[in-house]
C-alpha positions in Angstrom: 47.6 108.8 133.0 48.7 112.1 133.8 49.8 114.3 130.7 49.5 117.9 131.4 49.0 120.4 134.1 45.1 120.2 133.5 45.4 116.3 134.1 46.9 117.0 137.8 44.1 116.1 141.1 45.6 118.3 143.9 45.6 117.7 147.6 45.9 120.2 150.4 49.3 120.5 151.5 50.2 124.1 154.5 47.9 126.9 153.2 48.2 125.5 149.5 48.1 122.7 147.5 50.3 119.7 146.3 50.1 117.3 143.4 52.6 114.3 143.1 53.3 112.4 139.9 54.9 108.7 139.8 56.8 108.2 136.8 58.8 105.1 136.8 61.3 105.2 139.5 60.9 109.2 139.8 58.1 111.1 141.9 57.2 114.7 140.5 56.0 116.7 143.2 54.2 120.1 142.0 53.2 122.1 145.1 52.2 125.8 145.4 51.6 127.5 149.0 52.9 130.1 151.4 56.3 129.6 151.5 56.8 128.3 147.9 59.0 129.9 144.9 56.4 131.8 143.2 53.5 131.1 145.0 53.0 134.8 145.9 52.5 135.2 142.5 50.3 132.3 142.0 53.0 130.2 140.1 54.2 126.8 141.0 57.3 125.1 142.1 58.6 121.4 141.2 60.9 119.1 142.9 61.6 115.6 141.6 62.6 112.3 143.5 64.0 109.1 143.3 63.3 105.9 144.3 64.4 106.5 147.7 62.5 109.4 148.8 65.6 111.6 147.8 65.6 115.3 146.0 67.8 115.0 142.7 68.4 117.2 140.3 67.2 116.4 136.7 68.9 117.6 133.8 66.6 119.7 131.3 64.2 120.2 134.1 66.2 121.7 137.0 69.2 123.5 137.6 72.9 122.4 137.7 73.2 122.5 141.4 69.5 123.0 142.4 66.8 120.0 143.0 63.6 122.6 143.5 62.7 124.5 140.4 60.0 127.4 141.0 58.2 130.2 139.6 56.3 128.1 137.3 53.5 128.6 135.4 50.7 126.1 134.3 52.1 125.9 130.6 55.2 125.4 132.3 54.6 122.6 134.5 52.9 120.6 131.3 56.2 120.9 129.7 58.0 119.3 133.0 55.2 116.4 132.8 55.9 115.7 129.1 60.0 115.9 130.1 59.2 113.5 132.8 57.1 111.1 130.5 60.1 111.3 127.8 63.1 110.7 130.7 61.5 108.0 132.5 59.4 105.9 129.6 56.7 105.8 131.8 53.0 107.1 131.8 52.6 109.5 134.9 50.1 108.2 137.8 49.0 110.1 140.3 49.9 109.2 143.4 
């Protein structure tokens, strides 16, 4: 059960790292490498999914308009997971 940011198991993923996060019919994918929003500043970017494979955007936790949310600290990305577990009514896995 994935909770928080310190729950995540990351995988390489370019020159950085990915994490991805089933919740029900959503997938949370937390990434952070070269060409990543924030990344130069060692912060995080988010980007959630649906059943299909496709980017949506997710009310409360992106932007009107905008599917990938970056410049995201640790702190920052535990609040997305506990937005996730409330939206969805599932426990994370990792995936």
């Amino acid at each position: 059960m994935i909770r928080e940011f310190k729950d995540l198991k990351f995988k390489p993923l370019y020159d950085g790292v990915s994490s991805v996060v089933k919740f029900g019919d959503y997938e949370l994918s937390i990434v952070k490498h070269g060409t990543s929003y924030g990344n130069k500043m060692g912060l995080y970017e988010i980007a959630v999914f649906d059943k299909d494979g496709e980017f949506i955007e997710m009310p409360g936790i992106t932007e009107d308009g905008d599917t990938v949310k970056g410049f995201l600290n640790e702190s920052d990305v535990s609040g997305i997971i506990k937005k996730m577990h409330l939206v969805s009514a599932s426990d994370g896995e990792q995936m």
